[in-house]
C-alpha positions in Angstrom: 8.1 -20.4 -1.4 7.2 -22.4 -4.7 6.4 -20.1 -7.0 7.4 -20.0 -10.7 8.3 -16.5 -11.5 8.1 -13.8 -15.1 11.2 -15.2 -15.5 10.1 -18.9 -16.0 7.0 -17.6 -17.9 9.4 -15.9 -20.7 11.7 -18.2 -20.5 9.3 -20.9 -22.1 8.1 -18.0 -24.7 5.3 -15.6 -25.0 5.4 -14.2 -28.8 1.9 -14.6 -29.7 0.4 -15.6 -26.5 -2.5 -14.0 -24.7 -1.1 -12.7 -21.1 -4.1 -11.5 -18.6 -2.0 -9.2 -16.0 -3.7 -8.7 -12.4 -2.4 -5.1 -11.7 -2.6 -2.2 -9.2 -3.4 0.8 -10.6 -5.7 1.6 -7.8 -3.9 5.6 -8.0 -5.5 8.5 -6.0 -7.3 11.5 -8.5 -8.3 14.7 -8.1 -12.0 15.2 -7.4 -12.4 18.2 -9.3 -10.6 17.6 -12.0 -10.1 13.4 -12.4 -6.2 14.0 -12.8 -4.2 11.5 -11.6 -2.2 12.4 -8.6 0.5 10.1 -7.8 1.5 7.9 -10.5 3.6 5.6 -8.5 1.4 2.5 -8.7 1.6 2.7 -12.7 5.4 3.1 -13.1 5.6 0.0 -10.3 4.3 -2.7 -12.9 6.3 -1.3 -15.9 9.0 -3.7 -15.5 7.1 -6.3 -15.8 4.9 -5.3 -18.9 8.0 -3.7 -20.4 9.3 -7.1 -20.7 5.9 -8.8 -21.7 5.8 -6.1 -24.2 9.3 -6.9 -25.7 8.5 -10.3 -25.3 5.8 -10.3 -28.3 3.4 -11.3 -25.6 -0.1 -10.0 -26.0 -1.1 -8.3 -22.5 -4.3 -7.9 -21.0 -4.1 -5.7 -18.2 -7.1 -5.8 -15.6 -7.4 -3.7 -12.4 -9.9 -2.0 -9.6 -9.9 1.5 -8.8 -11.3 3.2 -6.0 -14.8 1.5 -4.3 -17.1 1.5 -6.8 -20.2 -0.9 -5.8 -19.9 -3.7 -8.2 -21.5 -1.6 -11.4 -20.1 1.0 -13.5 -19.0 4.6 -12.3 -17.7 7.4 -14.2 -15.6 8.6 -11.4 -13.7 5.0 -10.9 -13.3 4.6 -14.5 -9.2 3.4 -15.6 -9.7 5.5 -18.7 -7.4 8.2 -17.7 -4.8 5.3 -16.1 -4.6 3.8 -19.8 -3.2 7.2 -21.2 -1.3 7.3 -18.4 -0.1 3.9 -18.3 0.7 4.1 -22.4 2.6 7.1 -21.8 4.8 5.3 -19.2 5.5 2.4 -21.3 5.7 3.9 -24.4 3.3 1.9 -26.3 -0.1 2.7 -27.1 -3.0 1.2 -24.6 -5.7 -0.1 -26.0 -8.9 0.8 -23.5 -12.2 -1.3 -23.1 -14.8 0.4 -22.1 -16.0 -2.9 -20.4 -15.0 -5.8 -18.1 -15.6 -8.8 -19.6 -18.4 -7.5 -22.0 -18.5 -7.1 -26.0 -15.6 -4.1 -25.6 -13.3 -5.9 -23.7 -13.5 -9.3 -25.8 -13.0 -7.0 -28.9 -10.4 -5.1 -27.7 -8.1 -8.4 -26.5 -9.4 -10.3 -30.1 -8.2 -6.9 -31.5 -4.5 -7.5 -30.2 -1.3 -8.0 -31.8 2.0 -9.3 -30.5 3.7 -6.4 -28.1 0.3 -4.4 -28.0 -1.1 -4.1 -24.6 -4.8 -3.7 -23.5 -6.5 -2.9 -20.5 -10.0 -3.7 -18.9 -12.6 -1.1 -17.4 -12.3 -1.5 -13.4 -12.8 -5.0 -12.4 -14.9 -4.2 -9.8 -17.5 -2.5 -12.1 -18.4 -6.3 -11.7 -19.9 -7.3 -8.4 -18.7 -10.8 -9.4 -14.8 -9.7 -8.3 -15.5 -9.0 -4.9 -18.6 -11.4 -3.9 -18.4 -13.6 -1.1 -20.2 -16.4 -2.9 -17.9 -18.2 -4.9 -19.9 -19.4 -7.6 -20.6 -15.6 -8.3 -16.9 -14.9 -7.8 -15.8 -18.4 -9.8 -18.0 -17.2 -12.7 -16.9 -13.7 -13.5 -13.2 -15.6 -13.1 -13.8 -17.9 -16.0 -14.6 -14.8 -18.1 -11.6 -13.0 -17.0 -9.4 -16.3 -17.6 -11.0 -16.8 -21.1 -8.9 -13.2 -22.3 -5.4 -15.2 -21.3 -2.9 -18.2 -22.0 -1.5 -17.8 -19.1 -1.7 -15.4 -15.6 1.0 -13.1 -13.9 -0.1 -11.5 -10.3 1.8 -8.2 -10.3 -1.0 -6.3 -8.0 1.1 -6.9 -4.1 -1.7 -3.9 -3.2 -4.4 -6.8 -3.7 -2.8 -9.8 -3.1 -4.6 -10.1 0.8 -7.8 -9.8 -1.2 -10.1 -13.2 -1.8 -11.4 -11.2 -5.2 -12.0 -13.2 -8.1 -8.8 -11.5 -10.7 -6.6 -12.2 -7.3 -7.5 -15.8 -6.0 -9.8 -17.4 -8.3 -8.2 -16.8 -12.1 -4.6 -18.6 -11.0 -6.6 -21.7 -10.9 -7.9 -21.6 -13.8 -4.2 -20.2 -15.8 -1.0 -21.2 -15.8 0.2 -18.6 -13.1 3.6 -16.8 -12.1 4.4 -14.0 -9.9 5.6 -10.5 -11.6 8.8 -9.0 -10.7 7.1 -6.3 -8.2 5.0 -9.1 -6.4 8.6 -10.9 -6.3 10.6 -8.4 -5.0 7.4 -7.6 -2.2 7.8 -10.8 -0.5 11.6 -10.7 -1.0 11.8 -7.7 0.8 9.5 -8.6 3.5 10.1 -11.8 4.4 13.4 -10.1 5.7 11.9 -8.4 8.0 10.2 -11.4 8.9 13.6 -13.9 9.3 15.8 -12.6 10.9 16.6 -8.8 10.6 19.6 -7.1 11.4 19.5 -5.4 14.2 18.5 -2.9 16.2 15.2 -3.1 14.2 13.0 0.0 14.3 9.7 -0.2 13.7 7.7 3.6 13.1 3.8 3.3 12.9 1.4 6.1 12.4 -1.5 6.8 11.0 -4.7 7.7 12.2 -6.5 3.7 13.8 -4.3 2.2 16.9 -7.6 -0.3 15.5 -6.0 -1.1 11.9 -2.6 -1.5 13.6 -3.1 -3.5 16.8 -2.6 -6.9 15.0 0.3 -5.6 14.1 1.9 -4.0 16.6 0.9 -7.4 18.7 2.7 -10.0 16.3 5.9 -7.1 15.8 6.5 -6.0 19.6 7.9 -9.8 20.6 10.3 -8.8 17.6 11.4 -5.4 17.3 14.4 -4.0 19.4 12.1 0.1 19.5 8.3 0.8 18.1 8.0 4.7 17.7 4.0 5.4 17.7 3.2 8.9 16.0 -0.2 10.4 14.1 -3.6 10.2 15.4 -3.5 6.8 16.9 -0.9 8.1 19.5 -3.7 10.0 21.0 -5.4 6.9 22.5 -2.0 5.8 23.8 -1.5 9.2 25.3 -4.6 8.8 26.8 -3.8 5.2 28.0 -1.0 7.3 30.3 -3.9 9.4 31.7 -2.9 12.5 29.6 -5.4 15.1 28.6 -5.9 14.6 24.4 -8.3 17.4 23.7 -10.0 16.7 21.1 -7.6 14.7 19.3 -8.3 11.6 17.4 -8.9 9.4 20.0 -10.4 5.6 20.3 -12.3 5.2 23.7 -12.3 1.7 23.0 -8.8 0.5 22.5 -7.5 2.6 25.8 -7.3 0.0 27.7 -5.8 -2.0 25.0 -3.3 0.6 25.0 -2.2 0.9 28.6 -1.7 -2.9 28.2 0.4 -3.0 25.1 2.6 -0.4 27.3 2.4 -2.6 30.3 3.8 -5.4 28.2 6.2 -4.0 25.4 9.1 -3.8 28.3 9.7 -0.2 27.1 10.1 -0.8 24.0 6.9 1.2 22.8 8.5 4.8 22.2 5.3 7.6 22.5 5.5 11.7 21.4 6.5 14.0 23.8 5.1 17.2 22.5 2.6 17.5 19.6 1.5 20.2 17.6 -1.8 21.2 18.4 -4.4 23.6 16.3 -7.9 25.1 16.7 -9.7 23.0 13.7 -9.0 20.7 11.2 -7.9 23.0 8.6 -4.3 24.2 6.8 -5.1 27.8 8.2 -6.1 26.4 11.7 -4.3 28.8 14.6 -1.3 26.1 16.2 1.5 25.6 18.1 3.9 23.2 19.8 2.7 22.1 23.6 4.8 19.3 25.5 1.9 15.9 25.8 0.9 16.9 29.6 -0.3 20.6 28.1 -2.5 19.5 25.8 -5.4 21.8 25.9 -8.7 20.3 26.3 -10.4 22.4 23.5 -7.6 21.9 20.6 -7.1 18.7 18.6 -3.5 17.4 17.8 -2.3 16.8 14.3 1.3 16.5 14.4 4.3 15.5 16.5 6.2 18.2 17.5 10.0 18.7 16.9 11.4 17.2 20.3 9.7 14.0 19.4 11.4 14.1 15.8 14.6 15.0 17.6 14.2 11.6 20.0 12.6 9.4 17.2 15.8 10.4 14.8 18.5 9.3 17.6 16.0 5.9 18.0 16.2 5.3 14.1 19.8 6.7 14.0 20.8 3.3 15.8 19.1 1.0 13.6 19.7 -1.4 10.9 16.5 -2.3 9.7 13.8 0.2 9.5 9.8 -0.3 8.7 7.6 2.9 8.6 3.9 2.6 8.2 1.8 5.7 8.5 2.3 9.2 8.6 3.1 11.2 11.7 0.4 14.2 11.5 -1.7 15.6 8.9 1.2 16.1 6.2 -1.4 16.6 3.5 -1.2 20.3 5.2 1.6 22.2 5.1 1.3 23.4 8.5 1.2 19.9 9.4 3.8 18.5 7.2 6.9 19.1 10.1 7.1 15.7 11.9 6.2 13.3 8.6 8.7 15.3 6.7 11.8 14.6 10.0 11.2 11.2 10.3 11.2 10.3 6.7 14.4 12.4 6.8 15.8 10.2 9.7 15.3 6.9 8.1 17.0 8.3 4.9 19.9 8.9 7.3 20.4 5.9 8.7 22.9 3.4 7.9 20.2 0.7 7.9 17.8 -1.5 5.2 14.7 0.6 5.0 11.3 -0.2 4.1 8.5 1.7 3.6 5.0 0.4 4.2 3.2 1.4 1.3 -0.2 3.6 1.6 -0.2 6.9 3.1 3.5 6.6 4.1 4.2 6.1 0.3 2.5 9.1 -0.7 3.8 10.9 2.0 7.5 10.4 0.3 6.4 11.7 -2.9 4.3 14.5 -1.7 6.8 15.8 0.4 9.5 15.4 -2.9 11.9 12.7 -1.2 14.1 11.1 -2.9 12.6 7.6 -3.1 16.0 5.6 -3.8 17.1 6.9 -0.4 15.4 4.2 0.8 15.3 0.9 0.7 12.2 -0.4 -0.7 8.8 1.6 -1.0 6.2 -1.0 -0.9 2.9 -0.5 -2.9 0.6 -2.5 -0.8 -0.2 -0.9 3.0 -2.8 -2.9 4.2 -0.9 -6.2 2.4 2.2 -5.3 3.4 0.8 -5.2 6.9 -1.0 -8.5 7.3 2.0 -10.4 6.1 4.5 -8.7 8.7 1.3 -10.1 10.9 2.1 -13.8 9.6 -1.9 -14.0 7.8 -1.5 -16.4 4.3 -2.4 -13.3 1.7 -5.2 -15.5 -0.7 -3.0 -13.8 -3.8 0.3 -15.7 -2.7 -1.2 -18.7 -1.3 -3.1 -18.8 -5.2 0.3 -18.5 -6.7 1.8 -21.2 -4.9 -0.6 -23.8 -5.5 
């Protein structure tokens, strides 16, 4: 790809230049209390503001958080991310209480070299997100007016036409930061020509938000191991009893024909754990696929299935995991996330992990995250370019 790098950006200087950074500091918080949760998004772009920072550049940070619906929200508000985020990079952040309103241009006018500032949530503005473009082009030129030049550093947005993704490179001199770099690095290995056997593990709860993928990886992948809630409609697809289990009426027949086709490489549970509700204290057990009662709901793979998806990824030399494989957010539940994240760890192969849920499942369940490969920070990006779509974000960066 042609795309000039942080690298090229400091290598022609920054001291004294406005920087606008598109990150992702879209980081999960506690309901009750507004306490961030995982910080992993946040340490993710500190390389590359560290070395704005040391630079002398002065960096405007701008993000989203959460779904708020294009006007301001308490609950979505970056304000605790900026203490965070300062804390992290050990320099104080400067917060605007606003987009691109009297606080924000005050706060970046504000700036000196090495001091960093970051915007309210960009999508306080309905003009990120619109679908018009003159809407979307407009709220661009006020982002672009804060910066001398652009770096993308938000992967986890880059397959989003938003305004701060798309629309401000055109109107900047624009790079990629080093975690967008190192993204597309890793992933276009998996898209050349990986080492094989490559392993492909895909849970989660949709066989909906994965059947593009699973249809552009089967042609490509040497095993696909298929665990949470979407295995249900697969089970199903066999003619198996799934309770009351997650299950997707419509994609059955989808299903039976992925099976049909995949030449055995599709690789289903064979025994799940199954409870009496959706709940940590729920009464469960362990019942073999063809058991499953008809009034109790699934919410794990059971420990024969770890046991056959660890000798699967014990063979491999490229690994991708996307999605957890039960409810790990419950202890109870935790069992068959917790093995197969083990197994990949194991392995003697180039690991990657497909950002979202599988991501927080690493930390949550206190992984080491070095033990593997890469940890991507984008899910639903990372998917869509294994898929071969053009992500808007990289396309805008390469024109």
């Amino acid at each position: 790809m042609s795309i000039r790098t942080l690298d090229d950006l400091l290598a022609e200087g920054v001291s004294g230049r406005r920087v606008l950074v598109r990150a992702d500091l879209n980081v999960p918080l506690d309901k009750q209390t507004g306490a961030i949760t995982d910080d992993g998004r946040i340490r993710a772009v500190l390389p590359t503001l560290g070395a704005l920072v040391e630079a002398g550049a002065k960096v405007v940070v701008c993000s989203h958080l959460g779904r708020p619906k294009g006007a301001p929200d308490p609950q979505f508000s970056l304000g605790p991310v900026a203490g965070r985020l300062g804390e992290l990079l050990g320099v104080p952040v400067h917060f605007a209480t606003d987009t691109v309103g009297d606080s924000a241009r005050s706060t970046v006018a504000g700036l000196a070299d090495g001091q960093v500032a970051l915007l309210e949530n960009l999508r306080f503005n309905a003009g990120e997100t619109s679908k018009d473009e003159a809407e979307r082009g407009a709220f661009a030129d006020q982002l672009a007016a804060f910066g001398d030049a652009y770096v993308d550093d938000a992967f986890g947005a880059v397959h989003r036409k938003h305004a701060s993704v798309f629309d401000v490179p055109a109107r900047l001199p624009h790079v990629a930061g080093r975690l967008v770099l190192r993204e597309v690095e890793v992933l276009s290995k998996l898209t050349g020509e990986p080492e094989r056997p490559y392993v492909v593990v895909l849970g989660g709860s949709k066989v909906s938000d994965k059947l593009a993928v699973i249809e552009a990886l089967l042609p490509t992948v040497d095993r696909l191991l298929i665990g949470g809630g979407m295995c249900f409609t697969f089970l199903k697809a066999q003619g198996l009893e799934v309770g009351t289990s997650l299950l997707e009426k419509d994609m059955v027949e989808t299903c039976r024909n992925l099976l049909e086709r995949s030449g055995g490489k599709i690789m289903l549970p064979v025994d799940v754990v199954v409870a009496d509700a959706f709940a940590p204290d729920a009464a469960h057990d362990t019942v073999r696929v063809d058991g499953i009662p008809s009034h109790r709901l699934g919410l794990d793979v059971g420990p024969e299935t770890v046991a056959g998806f660890s000798a699967a990824l014990s063979q491999a030399k490229t690994i991708f995991w996307n999605g957890p494989m039960g409810v790990f957010e419950m202890a109870a539940f935790a069992a068959g996330t917790r093995g197969v994240a083990e197994a990949i760890t194991k392995a003697d192969a180039f690991s990657v992990v497909g950002g979202g849920d599988s991501a927080a499942a690493v930390r949550a369940l206190g992984l080491d995250e070095s033990s593997f490969g890469h940890i991507s920070t984008g899910g639903g990006a990372s998917l869509e370019y294994l898929e071969g779509k053009t992500l808007p974000g990289i396309a805008a960066l390469e024109n």
